[in-house]
N, C-alpha and C positions, 0 to 999 in steps of 0.2 A: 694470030698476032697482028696481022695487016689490019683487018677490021678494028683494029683496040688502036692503031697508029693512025690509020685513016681517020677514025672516030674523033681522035684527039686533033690532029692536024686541022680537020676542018674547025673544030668550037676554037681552036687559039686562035686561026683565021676570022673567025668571026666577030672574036672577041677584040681583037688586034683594029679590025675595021671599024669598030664600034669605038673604040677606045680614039681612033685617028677624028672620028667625027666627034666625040663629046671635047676632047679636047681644039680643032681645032674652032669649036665655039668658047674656048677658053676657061670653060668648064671643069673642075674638077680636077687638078692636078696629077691626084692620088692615082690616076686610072693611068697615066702613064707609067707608073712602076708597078702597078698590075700585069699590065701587055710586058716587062720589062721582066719581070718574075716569071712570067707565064713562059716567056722566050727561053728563061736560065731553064726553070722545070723539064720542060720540052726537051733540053740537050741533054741534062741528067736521064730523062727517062729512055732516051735514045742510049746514051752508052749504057745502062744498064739492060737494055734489051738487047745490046749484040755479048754482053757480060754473058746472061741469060744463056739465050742461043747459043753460045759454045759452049756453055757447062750441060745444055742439054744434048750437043753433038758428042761430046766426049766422053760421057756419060755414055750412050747408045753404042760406041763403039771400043768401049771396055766390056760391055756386055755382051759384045760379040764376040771379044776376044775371049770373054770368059766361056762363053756357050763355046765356041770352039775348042777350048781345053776341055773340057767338061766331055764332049765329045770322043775325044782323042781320050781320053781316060778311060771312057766306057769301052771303046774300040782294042785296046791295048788289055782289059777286062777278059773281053769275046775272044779275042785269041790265045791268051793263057786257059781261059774254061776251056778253048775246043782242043789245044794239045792236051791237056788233065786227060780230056774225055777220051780222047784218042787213045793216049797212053790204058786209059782203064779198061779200053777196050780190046785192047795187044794183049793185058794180062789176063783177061779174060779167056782170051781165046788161045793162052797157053804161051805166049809167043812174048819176047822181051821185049819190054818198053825203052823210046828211043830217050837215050841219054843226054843228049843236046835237048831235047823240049824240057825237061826237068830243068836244066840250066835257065833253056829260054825264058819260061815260066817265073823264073826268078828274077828275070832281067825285066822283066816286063812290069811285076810285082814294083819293084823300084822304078822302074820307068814313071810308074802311077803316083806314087807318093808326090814326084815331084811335078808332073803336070797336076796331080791336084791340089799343090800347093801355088801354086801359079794361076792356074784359075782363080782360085780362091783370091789373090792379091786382085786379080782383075776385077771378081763382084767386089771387092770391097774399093779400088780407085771407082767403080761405076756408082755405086750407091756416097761418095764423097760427093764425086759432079751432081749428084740429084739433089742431093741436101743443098745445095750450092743455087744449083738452077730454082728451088723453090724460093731461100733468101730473096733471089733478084727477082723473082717472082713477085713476091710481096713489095718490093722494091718500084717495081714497074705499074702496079694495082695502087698504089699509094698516090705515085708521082701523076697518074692517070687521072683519081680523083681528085688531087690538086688541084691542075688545071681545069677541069668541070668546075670548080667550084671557083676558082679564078674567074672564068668567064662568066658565069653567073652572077660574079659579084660585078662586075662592068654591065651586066645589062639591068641588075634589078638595082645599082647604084645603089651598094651596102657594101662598106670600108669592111666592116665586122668579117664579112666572108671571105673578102680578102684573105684576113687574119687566120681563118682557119682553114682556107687557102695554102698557106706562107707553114700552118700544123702540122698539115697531111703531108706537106714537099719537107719539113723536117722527118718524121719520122722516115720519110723513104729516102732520107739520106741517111739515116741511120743503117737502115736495112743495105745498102749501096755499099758501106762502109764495110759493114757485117761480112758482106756475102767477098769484097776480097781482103778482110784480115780474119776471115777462118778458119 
Protein backbone atom coordinates (compact mmCIF):
# COMPACT_ATOMS: atom_id res chain seq x y z
CA UNK A 1 0.00 0.00 0.00
CA UNK A 2 3.01 2.55 0.55
CA UNK A 3 4.29 1.95 -2.94
CA UNK A 4 0.59 2.72 -4.50
CA UNK A 5 0.74 6.09 -1.91
CA UNK A 6 4.14 7.03 -2.67
CA UNK A 7 3.48 6.30 -6.31
CA UNK A 8 0.68 8.64 -6.30
CA UNK A 9 2.09 11.48 -3.93
CA UNK A 10 5.00 11.88 -6.28
CA UNK A 11 2.83 12.18 -9.88
CA UNK A 12 0.37 14.81 -7.93
CA UNK A 13 3.71 16.54 -6.86
CA UNK A 14 4.64 16.56 -10.17
CA UNK A 15 1.63 17.44 -11.65
CA UNK A 16 1.02 20.19 -8.95
CA UNK A 17 4.70 21.63 -10.14
CA UNK A 18 3.91 21.49 -13.61
CA UNK A 19 0.56 23.03 -13.25
CA UNK A 20 2.37 26.11 -11.00
CA UNK A 21 4.69 26.69 -13.97
CA UNK A 22 2.00 26.54 -16.98
CA UNK A 23 0.02 28.67 -15.10
CA UNK A 24 2.37 31.05 -13.84
CA UNK A 25 3.02 31.81 -17.70
CA UNK A 26 -0.59 32.39 -17.56
CA UNK A 27 -1.47 29.77 -19.52
CA UNK A 28 -4.30 27.58 -19.45
CA UNK A 29 -6.57 28.15 -16.51
CA UNK A 30 -8.28 24.80 -16.59
CA UNK A 31 -4.86 23.15 -15.12
CA UNK A 32 -5.43 25.02 -11.92
CA UNK A 33 -8.54 22.97 -11.03
CA UNK A 34 -6.76 19.95 -12.36
CA UNK A 35 -3.93 20.23 -9.50
CA UNK A 36 -7.32 21.43 -7.33
CA UNK A 37 -9.16 18.03 -8.06
CA UNK A 38 -6.10 16.16 -8.10
CA UNK A 39 -5.63 17.65 -4.20
CA UNK A 40 -9.63 16.80 -3.36
CA UNK A 41 -8.80 12.93 -5.00
CA UNK A 42 -5.63 12.73 -3.03
CA UNK A 43 -7.64 13.16 0.44
CA UNK A 44 -10.58 10.86 -0.70
CA UNK A 45 -8.18 8.39 -1.54
CA UNK A 46 -6.33 8.69 1.71
CA UNK A 47 -9.39 8.45 4.00
CA UNK A 48 -10.51 5.61 2.01
CA UNK A 49 -7.08 3.78 2.60
CA UNK A 50 -7.27 4.16 6.48
CA UNK A 51 -11.26 3.01 5.74
CA UNK A 52 -9.54 0.13 3.94
CA UNK A 53 -6.93 -0.67 6.62
CA UNK A 54 -9.19 -1.26 9.39
CA UNK A 55 -11.71 -3.25 7.74
CA UNK A 56 -8.72 -5.29 6.79
CA UNK A 57 -7.46 -5.24 10.75
CA UNK A 58 -10.70 -6.19 11.83
CA UNK A 59 -11.39 -8.56 9.65
CA UNK A 60 -7.79 -10.47 10.73
CA UNK A 61 -8.71 -10.33 14.20
CA UNK A 62 -12.35 -11.80 14.04
CA UNK A 63 -10.61 -14.51 12.38
CA UNK A 64 -8.61 -15.08 15.09
CA UNK A 65 -11.14 -15.00 17.27
CA UNK A 66 -12.92 -17.38 15.39
CA UNK A 67 -9.70 -19.84 14.82
CA UNK A 68 -9.62 -19.49 18.59
CA UNK A 69 -13.24 -20.85 19.26
CA UNK A 70 -12.84 -23.15 16.69
CA UNK A 71 -9.97 -24.45 18.72
CA UNK A 72 -11.53 -24.61 22.04
CA UNK A 73 -14.31 -26.47 20.34
CA UNK A 74 -12.15 -29.20 19.13
CA UNK A 75 -10.32 -29.17 22.51
CA UNK A 76 -13.65 -29.56 24.59
CA UNK A 77 -14.27 -32.59 21.44
CA UNK A 78 -10.77 -34.44 22.73
CA UNK A 79 -11.80 -34.46 26.28
CA UNK A 80 -15.42 -35.72 26.04
CA UNK A 81 -13.80 -38.75 23.37
CA UNK A 82 -10.91 -39.37 25.99
CA UNK A 83 -13.46 -39.70 29.14
CA UNK A 84 -16.08 -41.92 26.44
CA UNK A 85 -12.87 -43.91 25.91
CA UNK A 86 -11.82 -44.14 29.34
CA UNK A 87 -15.26 -44.98 30.40
CA UNK A 88 -15.23 -47.96 27.58
CA UNK A 89 -12.42 -49.07 28.85
CA UNK A 90 -13.56 -49.42 32.87
CA UNK A 91 -16.30 -51.53 31.24
CA UNK A 92 -14.25 -53.49 29.51
CA UNK A 93 -12.30 -54.56 32.01
CA UNK A 94 -15.35 -55.45 34.17
CA UNK A 95 -15.04 -52.43 36.46
CA UNK A 96 -17.83 -49.40 36.69
CA UNK A 97 -17.74 -46.45 34.69
CA UNK A 98 -17.20 -43.25 36.41
CA UNK A 99 -20.42 -41.37 36.69
CA UNK A 100 -19.33 -37.81 36.67
CA UNK A 101 -17.46 -38.20 33.08
CA UNK A 102 -21.03 -39.33 31.64
CA UNK A 103 -22.32 -35.90 33.17
CA UNK A 104 -19.12 -34.22 32.12
CA UNK A 105 -19.34 -35.55 28.68
CA UNK A 106 -22.49 -33.90 28.45
CA UNK A 107 -21.36 -30.58 29.73
CA UNK A 108 -19.00 -30.39 27.34
CA UNK A 109 -21.39 -31.59 24.34
CA UNK A 110 -23.13 -28.22 25.32
CA UNK A 111 -20.25 -26.43 26.02
CA UNK A 112 -19.47 -27.02 22.04
CA UNK A 113 -22.77 -26.07 20.54
CA UNK A 114 -22.21 -22.73 21.94
CA UNK A 115 -18.51 -21.89 21.37
CA UNK A 116 -19.33 -23.21 17.89
CA UNK A 117 -21.86 -20.89 17.69
CA UNK A 118 -19.73 -17.98 18.51
CA UNK A 119 -17.07 -18.91 16.37
CA UNK A 120 -19.23 -19.09 13.58
CA UNK A 121 -20.48 -15.33 14.44
CA UNK A 122 -16.84 -14.49 14.46
CA UNK A 123 -16.06 -16.08 10.48
CA UNK A 124 -19.00 -14.38 9.47
CA UNK A 125 -18.08 -10.43 11.36
CA UNK A 126 -14.56 -11.58 9.62
CA UNK A 127 -15.70 -12.27 6.19
CA UNK A 128 -18.20 -8.62 6.58
CA UNK A 129 -14.84 -6.61 7.20
CA UNK A 130 -13.42 -8.39 3.88
CA UNK A 131 -16.23 -7.75 1.85
CA UNK A 132 -15.81 -4.11 3.19
CA UNK A 133 -11.95 -4.04 2.74
CA UNK A 134 -12.41 -5.02 -0.94
CA UNK A 135 -15.24 -2.13 -1.65
CA UNK A 136 -12.59 0.50 -0.42
CA UNK A 137 -10.20 -1.55 -2.22
CA UNK A 138 -11.71 -0.71 -5.49
CA UNK A 139 -12.36 2.62 -4.08
CA UNK A 140 -8.70 3.30 -3.45
CA UNK A 141 -7.56 1.67 -7.26
CA UNK A 142 -10.10 4.05 -8.74
CA UNK A 143 -9.18 7.24 -6.85
CA UNK A 144 -5.41 6.14 -7.80
CA UNK A 145 -5.99 6.05 -11.47
CA UNK A 146 -7.73 9.41 -11.21
CA UNK A 147 -4.95 11.12 -10.33
CA UNK A 148 -2.54 9.24 -12.98
CA UNK A 149 -4.77 10.32 -15.28
CA UNK A 150 -5.14 13.99 -13.80
CA UNK A 151 -1.51 14.34 -14.04
CA UNK A 152 -1.30 13.21 -17.32
CA UNK A 153 -3.69 15.51 -18.47
CA UNK A 154 -1.60 18.63 -17.12
CA UNK A 155 1.60 17.35 -18.90
CA UNK A 156 0.18 16.12 -22.34
CA UNK A 157 -2.33 19.56 -21.93
CA UNK A 158 -5.65 17.60 -22.84
CA UNK A 159 -8.79 19.01 -20.89
CA UNK A 160 -10.56 15.65 -22.19
CA UNK A 161 -8.48 13.57 -19.72
CA UNK A 162 -9.14 15.76 -17.13
CA UNK A 163 -12.64 14.59 -17.68
CA UNK A 164 -12.13 11.13 -17.45
CA UNK A 165 -10.03 12.05 -14.72
CA UNK A 166 -12.97 13.81 -12.73
CA UNK A 167 -14.85 9.65 -14.18
CA UNK A 168 -12.70 7.52 -12.46
CA UNK A 169 -12.65 9.98 -8.92
CA UNK A 170 -16.60 9.52 -9.51
CA UNK A 171 -16.98 6.12 -9.44
CA UNK A 172 -14.48 5.73 -6.51
CA UNK A 173 -16.67 7.87 -4.80
CA UNK A 174 -19.20 5.78 -5.30
CA UNK A 175 -17.34 2.85 -4.17
CA UNK A 176 -16.21 5.16 -0.90
CA UNK A 177 -19.86 5.54 -0.31
CA UNK A 178 -20.64 1.85 -0.86
CA UNK A 179 -18.07 0.42 1.31
CA UNK A 180 -19.58 2.79 4.65
CA UNK A 181 -23.42 2.42 3.76
CA UNK A 182 -23.05 -1.40 3.56
Amino acid sequence: MDEIENYSEKIHEQSNEHAHHILSEGKERWVLFVALSTALIAVLAAITGLLAGEHADEAMLAQIHASDQWAYYQAKGIKSETLNQTNKLLLAFGKTPIAADADKIKDNKKEQAEIKKQAEEFQKESDVHVAKHSVFARGITLFQISIAIGAISIIVKRKGLWLVSIGFACIGIFFLIQGIWF
